[in-house]
KOLTIRO-463324 format. One record per atom (N, C-alpha, C): x, y, z; residue in three letters; atom name. Coordinates in nm, 2 decimals, decimal comma. Layout:
residues N
<site east="X" north="Y" up="Z" residuo="Ala" atomo="CA"/>
...
This chain:
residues 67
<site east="31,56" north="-0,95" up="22,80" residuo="Unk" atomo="N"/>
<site east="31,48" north="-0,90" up="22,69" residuo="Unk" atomo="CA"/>
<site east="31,34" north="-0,96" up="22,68" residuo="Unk" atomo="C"/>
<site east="31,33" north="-1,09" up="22,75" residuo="Unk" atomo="N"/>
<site east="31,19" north="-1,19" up="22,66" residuo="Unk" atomo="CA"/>
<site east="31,14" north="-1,08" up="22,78" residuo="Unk" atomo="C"/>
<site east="31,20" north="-1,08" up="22,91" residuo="Unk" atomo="N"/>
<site east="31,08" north="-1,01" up="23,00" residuo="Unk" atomo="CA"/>
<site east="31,03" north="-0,85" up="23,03" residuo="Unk" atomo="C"/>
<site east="31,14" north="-0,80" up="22,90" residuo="Unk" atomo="N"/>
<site east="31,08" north="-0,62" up="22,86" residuo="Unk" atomo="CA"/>
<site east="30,97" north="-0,66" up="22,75" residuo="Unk" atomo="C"/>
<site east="30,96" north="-0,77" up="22,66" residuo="Unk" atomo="N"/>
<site east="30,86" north="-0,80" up="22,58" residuo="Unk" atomo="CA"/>
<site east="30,71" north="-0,84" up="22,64" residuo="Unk" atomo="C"/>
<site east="30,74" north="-0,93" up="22,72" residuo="Unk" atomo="N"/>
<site east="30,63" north="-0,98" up="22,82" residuo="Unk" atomo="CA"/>
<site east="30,59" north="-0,84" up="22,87" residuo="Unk" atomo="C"/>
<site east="30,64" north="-0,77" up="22,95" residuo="Unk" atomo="N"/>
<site east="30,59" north="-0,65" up="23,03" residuo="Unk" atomo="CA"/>
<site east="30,52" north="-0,55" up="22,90" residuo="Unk" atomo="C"/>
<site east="30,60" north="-0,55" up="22,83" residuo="Unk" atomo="N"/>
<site east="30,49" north="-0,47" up="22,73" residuo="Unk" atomo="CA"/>
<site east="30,34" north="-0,50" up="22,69" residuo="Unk" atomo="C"/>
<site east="30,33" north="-0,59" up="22,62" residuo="Unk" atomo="N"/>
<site east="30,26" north="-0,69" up="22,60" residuo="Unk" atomo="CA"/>
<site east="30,14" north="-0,67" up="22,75" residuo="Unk" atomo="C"/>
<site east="30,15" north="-0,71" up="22,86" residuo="Unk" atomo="N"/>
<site east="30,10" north="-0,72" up="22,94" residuo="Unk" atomo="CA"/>
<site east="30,03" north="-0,55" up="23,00" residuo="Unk" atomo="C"/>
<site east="30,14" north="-0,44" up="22,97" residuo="Unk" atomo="N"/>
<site east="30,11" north="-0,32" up="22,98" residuo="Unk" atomo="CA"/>
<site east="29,99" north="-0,27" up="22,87" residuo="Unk" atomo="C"/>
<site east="30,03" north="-0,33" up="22,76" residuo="Unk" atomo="N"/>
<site east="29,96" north="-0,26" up="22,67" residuo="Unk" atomo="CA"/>
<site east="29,82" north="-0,34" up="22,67" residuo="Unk" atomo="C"/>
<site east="29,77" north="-0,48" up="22,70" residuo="Unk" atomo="N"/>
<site east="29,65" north="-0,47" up="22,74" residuo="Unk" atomo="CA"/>
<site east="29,58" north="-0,47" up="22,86" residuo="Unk" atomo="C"/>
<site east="29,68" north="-0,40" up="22,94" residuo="Unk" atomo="N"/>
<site east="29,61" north="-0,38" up="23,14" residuo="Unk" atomo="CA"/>
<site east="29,54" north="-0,23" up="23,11" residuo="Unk" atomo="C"/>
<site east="29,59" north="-0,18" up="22,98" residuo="Unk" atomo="N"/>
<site east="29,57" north="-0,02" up="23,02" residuo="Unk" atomo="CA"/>
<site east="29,40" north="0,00" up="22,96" residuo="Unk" atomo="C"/>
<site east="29,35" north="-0,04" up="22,85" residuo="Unk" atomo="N"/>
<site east="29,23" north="-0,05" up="22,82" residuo="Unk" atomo="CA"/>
<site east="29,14" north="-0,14" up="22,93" residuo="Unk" atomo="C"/>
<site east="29,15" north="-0,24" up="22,94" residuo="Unk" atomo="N"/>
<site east="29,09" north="-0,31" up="23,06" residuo="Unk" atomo="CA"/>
<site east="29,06" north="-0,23" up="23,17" residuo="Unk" atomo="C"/>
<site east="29,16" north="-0,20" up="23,23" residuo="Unk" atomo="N"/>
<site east="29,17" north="-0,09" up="23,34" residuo="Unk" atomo="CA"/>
<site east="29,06" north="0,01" up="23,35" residuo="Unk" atomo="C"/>
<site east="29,07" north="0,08" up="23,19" residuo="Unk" atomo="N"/>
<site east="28,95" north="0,17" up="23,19" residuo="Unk" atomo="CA"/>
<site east="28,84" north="0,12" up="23,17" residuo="Unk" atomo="C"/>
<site east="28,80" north="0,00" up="23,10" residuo="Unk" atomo="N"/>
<site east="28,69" north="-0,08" up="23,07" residuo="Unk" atomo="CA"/>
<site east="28,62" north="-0,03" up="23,23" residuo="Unk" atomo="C"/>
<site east="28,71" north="-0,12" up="23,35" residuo="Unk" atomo="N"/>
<site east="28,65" north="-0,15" up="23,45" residuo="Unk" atomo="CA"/>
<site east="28,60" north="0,00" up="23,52" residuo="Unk" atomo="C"/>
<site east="28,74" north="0,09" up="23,56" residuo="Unk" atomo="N"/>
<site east="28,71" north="0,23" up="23,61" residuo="Unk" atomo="CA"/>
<site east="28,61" north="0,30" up="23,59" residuo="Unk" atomo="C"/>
<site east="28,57" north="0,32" up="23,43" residuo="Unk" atomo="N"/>
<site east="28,44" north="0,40" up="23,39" residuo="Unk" atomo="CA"/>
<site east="28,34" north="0,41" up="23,44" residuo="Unk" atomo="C"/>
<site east="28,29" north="0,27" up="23,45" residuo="Unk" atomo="N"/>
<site east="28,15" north="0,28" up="23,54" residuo="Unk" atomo="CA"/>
<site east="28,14" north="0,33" up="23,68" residuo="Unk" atomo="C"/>
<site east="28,29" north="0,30" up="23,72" residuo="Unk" atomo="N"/>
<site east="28,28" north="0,32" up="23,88" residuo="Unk" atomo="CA"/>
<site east="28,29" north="0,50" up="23,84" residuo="Unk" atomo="C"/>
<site east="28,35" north="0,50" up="23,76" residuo="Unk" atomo="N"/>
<site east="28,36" north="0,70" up="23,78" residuo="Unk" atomo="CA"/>
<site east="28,20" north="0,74" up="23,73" residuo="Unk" atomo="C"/>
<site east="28,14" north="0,71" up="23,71" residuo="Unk" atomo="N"/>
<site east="28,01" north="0,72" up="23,64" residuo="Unk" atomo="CA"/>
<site east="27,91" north="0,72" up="23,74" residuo="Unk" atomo="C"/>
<site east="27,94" north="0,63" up="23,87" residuo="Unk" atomo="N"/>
<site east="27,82" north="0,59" up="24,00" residuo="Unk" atomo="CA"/>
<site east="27,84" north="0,68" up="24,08" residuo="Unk" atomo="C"/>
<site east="27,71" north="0,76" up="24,04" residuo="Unk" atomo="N"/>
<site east="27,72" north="0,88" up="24,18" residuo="Unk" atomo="CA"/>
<site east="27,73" north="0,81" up="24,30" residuo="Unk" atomo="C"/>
<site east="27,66" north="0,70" up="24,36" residuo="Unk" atomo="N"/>
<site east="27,66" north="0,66" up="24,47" residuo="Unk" atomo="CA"/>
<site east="27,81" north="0,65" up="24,50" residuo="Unk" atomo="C"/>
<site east="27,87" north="0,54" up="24,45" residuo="Unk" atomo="N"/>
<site east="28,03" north="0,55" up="24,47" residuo="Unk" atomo="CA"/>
<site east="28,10" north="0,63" up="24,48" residuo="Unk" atomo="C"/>
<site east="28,10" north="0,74" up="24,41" residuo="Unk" atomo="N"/>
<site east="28,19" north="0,79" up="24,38" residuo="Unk" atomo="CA"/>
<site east="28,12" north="0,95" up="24,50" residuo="Unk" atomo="C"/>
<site east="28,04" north="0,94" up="24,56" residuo="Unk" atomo="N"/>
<site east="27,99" north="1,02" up="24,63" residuo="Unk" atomo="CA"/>
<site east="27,93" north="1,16" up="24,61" residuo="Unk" atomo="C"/>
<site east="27,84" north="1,14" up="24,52" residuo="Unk" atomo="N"/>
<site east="27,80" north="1,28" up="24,43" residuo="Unk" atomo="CA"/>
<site east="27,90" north="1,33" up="24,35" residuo="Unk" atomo="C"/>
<site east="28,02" north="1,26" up="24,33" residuo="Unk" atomo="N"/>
<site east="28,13" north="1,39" up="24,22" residuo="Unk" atomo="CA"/>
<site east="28,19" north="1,28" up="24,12" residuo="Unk" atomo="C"/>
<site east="28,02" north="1,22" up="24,05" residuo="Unk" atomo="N"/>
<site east="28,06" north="1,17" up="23,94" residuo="Unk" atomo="CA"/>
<site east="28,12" north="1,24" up="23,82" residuo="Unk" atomo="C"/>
<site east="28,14" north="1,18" up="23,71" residuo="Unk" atomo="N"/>
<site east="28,23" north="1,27" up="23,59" residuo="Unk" atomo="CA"/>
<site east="28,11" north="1,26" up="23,54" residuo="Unk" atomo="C"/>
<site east="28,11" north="1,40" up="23,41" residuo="Unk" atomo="N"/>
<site east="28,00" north="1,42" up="23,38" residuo="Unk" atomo="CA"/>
<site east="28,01" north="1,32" up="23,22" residuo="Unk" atomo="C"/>
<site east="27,90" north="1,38" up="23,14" residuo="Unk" atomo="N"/>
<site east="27,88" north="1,28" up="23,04" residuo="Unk" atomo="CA"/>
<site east="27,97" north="1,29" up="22,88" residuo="Unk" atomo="C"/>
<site east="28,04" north="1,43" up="22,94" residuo="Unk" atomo="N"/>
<site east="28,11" north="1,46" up="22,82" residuo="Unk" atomo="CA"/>
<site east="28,23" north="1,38" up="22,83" residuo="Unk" atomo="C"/>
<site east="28,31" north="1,38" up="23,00" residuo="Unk" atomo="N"/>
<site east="28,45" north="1,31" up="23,03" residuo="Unk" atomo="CA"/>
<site east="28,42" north="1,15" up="23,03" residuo="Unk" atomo="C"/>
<site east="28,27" north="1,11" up="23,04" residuo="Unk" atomo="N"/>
<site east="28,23" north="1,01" up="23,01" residuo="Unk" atomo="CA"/>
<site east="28,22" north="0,92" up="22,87" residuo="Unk" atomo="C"/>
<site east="28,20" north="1,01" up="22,78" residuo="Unk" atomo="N"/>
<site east="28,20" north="1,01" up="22,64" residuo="Unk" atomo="CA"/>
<site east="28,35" north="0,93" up="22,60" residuo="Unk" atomo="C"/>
<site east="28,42" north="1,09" up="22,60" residuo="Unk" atomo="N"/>
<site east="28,59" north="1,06" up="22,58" residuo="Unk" atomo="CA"/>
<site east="28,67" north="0,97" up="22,66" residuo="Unk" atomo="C"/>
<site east="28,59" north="0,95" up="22,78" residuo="Unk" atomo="N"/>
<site east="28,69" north="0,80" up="22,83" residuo="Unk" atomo="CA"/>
<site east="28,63" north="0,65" up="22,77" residuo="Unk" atomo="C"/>
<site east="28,49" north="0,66" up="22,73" residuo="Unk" atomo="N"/>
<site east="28,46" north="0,50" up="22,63" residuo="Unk" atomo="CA"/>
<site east="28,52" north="0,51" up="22,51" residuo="Unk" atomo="C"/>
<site east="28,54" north="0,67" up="22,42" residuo="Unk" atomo="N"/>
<site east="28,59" north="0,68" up="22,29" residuo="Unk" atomo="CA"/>
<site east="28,76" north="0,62" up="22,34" residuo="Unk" atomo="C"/>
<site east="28,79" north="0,66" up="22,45" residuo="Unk" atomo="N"/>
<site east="29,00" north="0,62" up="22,52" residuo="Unk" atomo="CA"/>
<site east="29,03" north="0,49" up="22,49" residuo="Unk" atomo="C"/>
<site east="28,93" north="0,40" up="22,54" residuo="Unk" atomo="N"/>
<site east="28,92" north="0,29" up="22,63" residuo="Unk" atomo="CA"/>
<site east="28,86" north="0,23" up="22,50" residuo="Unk" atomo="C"/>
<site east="28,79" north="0,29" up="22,36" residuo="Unk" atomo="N"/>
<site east="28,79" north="0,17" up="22,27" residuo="Unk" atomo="CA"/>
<site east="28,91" north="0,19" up="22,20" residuo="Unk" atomo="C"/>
<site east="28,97" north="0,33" up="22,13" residuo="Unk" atomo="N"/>
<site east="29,10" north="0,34" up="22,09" residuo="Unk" atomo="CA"/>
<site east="29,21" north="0,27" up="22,09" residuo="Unk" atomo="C"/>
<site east="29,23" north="0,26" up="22,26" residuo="Unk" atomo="N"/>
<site east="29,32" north="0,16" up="22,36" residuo="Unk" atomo="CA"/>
<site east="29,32" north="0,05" up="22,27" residuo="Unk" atomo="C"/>
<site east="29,19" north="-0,02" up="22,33" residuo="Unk" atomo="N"/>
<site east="29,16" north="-0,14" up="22,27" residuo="Unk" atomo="CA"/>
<site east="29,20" north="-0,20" up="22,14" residuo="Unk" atomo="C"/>
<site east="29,19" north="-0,07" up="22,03" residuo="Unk" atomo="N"/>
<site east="29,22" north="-0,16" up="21,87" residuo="Unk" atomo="CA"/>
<site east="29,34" north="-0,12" up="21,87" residuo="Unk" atomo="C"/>
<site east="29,39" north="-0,04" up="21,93" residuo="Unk" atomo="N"/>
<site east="29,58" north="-0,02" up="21,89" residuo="Unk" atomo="CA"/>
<site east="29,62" north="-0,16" up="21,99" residuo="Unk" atomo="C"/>
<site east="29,59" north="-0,21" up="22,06" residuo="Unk" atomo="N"/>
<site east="29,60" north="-0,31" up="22,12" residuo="Unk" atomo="CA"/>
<site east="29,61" north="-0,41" up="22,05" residuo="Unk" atomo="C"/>
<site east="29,48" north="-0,40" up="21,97" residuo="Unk" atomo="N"/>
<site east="29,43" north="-0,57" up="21,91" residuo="Unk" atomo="CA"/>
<site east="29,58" north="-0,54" up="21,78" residuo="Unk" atomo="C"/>
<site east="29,58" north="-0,42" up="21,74" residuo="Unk" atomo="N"/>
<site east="29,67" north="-0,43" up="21,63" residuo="Unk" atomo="CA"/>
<site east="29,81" north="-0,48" up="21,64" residuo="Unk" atomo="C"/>
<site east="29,84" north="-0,40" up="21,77" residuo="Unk" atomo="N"/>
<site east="30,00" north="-0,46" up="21,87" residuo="Unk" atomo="CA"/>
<site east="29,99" north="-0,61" up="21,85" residuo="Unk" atomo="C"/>
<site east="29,90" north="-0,64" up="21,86" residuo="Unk" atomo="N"/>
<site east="29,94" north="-0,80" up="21,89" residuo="Unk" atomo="CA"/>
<site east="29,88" north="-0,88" up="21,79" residuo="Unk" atomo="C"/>
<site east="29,86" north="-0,81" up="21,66" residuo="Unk" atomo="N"/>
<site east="29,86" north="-0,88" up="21,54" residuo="Unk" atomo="CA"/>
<site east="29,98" north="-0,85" up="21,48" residuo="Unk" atomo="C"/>
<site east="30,06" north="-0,71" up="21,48" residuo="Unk" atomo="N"/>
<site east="30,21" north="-0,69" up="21,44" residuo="Unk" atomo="CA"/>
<site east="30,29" north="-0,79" up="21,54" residuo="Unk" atomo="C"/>
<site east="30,28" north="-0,77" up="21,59" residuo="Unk" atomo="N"/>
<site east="30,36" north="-0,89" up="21,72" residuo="Unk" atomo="CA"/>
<site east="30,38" north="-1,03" up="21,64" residuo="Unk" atomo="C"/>
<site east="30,28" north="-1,07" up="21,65" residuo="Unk" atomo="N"/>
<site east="30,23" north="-1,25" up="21,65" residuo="Unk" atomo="CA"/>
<site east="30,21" north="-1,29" up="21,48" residuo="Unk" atomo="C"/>
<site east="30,15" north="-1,22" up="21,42" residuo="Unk" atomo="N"/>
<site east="30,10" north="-1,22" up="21,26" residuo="Unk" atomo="CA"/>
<site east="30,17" north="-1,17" up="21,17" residuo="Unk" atomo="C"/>
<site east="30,15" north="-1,03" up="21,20" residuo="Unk" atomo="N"/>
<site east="30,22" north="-0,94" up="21,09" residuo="Unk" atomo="CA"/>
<site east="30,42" north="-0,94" up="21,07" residuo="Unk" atomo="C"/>
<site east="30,44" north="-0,99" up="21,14" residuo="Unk" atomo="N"/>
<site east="30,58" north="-0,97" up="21,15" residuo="Unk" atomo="CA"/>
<site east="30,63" north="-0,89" up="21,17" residuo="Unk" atomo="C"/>
């Protein structure tokens, strides 16, 4: 059980991160070989990726804090 809690925990902040890092790379034409995403899928993956983020930060104040 402690290590289906750990794996969550660990899941639920790899997945915002993840995007943190991805975005830019999907954003560099150079990298990504002319078939960057454009500015709208660009938009809605920073709006994902801060979402992520505070349901995150909240998970782990219910967790640890909130009881």
């Amino acid at each position: 059980m402690r290590l289906l809690f750990v794996s969550r925990i660990v899941g639920g902040l790899g997945t915002p991160i993840s995007l943190v890092f991805l975005l830019p790379i999907a954003c560099n034409c150079h990298v990504m070989r002319g078939h960057r995403i454009g500015p709208l899928l660009t938009a809605v993956g920073w709006g994902t990726a801060a979402l992520l983020a505070a349901v995150s930060v909240y998970f782990l104040y219910q967790q640890f804090i909130g009881g």
